[in-house]
C-alpha positions as a Markdown table, in Angstrom:
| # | Residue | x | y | z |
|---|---|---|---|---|
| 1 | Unk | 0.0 | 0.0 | 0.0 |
| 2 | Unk | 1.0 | 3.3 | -0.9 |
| 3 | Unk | 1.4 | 6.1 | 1.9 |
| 4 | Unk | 2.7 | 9.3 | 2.2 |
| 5 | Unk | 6.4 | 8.7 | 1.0 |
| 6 | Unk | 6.9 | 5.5 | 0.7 |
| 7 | Unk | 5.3 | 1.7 | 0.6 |
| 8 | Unk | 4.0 | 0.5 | 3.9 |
| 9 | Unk | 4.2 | -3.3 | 4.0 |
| 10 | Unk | 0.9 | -5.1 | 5.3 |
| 11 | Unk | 2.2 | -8.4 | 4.4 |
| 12 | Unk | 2.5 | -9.9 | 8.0 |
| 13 | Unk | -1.4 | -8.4 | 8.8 |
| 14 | Unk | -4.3 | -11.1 | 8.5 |
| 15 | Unk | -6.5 | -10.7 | 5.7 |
| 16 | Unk | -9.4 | -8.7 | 8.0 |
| 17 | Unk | -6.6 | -6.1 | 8.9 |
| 18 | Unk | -5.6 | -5.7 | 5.3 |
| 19 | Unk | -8.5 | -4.9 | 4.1 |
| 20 | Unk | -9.8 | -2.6 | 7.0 |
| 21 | Unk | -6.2 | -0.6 | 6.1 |
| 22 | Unk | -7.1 | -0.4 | 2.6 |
| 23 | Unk | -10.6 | 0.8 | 3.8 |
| 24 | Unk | -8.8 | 3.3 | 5.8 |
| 25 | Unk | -6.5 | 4.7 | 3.5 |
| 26 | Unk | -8.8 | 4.5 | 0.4 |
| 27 | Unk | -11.2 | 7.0 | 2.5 |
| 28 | Unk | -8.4 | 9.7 | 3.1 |
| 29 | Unk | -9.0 | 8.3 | 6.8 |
| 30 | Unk | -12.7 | 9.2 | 6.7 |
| 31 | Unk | -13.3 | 5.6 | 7.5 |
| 32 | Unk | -12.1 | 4.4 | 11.1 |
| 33 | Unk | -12.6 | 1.1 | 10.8 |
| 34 | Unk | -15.4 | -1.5 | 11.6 |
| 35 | Unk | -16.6 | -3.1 | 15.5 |
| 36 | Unk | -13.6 | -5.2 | 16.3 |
| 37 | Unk | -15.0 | -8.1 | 18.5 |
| 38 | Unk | -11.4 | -9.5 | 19.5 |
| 39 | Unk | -10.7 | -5.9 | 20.5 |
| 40 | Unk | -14.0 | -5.8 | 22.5 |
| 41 | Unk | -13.1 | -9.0 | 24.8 |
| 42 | Unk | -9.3 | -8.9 | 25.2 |
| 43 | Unk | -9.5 | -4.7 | 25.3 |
| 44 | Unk | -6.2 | -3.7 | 26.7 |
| 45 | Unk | -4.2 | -7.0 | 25.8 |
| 46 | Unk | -5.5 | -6.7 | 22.3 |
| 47 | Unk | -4.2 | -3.3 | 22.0 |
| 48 | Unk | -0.9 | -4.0 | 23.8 |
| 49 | Unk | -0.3 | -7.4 | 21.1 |
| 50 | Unk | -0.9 | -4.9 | 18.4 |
| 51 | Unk | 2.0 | -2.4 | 19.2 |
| 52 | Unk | -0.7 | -0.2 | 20.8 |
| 53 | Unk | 0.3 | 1.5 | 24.4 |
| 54 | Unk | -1.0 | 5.1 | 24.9 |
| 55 | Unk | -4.5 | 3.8 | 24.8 |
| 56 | Unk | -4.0 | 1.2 | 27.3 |
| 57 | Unk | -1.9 | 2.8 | 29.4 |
| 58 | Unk | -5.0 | 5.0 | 30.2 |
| 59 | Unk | -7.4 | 2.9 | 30.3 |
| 60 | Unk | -5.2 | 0.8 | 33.2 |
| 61 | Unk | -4.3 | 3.8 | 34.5 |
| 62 | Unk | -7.6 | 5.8 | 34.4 |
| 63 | Unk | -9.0 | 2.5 | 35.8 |
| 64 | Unk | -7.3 | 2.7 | 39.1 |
| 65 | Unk | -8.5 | 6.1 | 39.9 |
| 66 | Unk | -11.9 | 5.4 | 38.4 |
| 67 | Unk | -12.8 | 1.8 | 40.3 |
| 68 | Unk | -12.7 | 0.5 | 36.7 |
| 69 | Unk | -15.5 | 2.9 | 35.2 |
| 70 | Unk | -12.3 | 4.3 | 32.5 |
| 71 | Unk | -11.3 | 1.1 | 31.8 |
| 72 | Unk | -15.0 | -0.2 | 31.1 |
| 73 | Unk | -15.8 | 2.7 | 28.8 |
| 74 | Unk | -12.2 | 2.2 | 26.8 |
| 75 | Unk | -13.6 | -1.7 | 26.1 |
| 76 | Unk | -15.7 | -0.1 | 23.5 |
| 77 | Unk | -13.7 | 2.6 | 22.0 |
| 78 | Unk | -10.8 | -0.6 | 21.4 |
| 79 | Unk | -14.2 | -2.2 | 20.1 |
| 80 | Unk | -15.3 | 0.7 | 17.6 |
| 81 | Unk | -12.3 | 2.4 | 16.7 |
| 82 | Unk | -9.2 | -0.3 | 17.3 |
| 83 | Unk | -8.9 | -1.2 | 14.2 |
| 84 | Unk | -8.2 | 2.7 | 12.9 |
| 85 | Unk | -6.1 | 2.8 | 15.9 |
| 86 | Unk | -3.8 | 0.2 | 15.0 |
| 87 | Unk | -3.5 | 0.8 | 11.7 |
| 88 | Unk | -2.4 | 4.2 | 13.2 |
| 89 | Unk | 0.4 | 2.7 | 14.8 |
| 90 | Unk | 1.0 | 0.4 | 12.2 |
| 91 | Unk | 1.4 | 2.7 | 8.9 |
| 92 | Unk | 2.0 | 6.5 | 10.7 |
| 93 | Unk | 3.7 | 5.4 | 13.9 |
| 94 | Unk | 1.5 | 7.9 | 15.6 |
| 95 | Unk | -0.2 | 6.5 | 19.1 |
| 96 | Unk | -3.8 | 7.8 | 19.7 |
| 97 | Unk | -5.6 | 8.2 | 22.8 |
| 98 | Unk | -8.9 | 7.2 | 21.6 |
C-alpha cells in the first residue's frame, strides 16, 4: 500500500486487517474502521499485542483512579475504533488516545 512517501508493508497483517487498512486509506481516513469483536473481549491486551500503548496505558491507568469505570468505557472505544487505531500505529507510527 502506498502512503505518504513510501510503501507501507501489510504483508505480516491477517487478511481482516488488510482490508480494513485499505478501507482506511482509500477513504483519506474518513473511514475508522469497523466493531472489532477480539478488541472488544481482550481490550487492553488486544491493544498492547498490536503495538498499541497510549491507549491502554490510560485505560489501566484511568482505571485505578476510576474503580474500573475508564477502563470499562475504553472496552468499547478498542471495540469501535481499534482497528483505525492500530493501523495508526502500524502505517503512521503515531499513538492515539482514543
Amino acid at each position: 500500500m502506498q502512503c505518504g512517501t513510501g510503501l507501507v508493508d501489510l504483508s505480516g497483517l491477517s487478511d481482516y486487517y488488510r482490508r480494513e487498512f485499505q478501507r482506511i486509506y482509500e477513504s483519506h481516513e474518513g473511514y475508522k474502521g469497523k466493531w472489532n469483536w477480539a478488541a472488544f473481549l481482550f481490550g487492553p491486551i488486544w491493544a498492547l499485542t498490536k503495538g498499541l500503548w497510549l491507549a491502554p496505558a490510560i485505560a489501566i491507568l484511568g482505571g485505578l483512579l476510576t474503580y474500573s469505570l475508564v477502563t470499562i468505557v475504553y472496552w468499547f472505544v478498542f471495540a469501535a475504533r481499534g482497528n483505525y487505531m492500530y493501523y495508526m500505529v502500524h502505517v503512521k507510527r503515531r499513538q492515539l488516545p482514543i
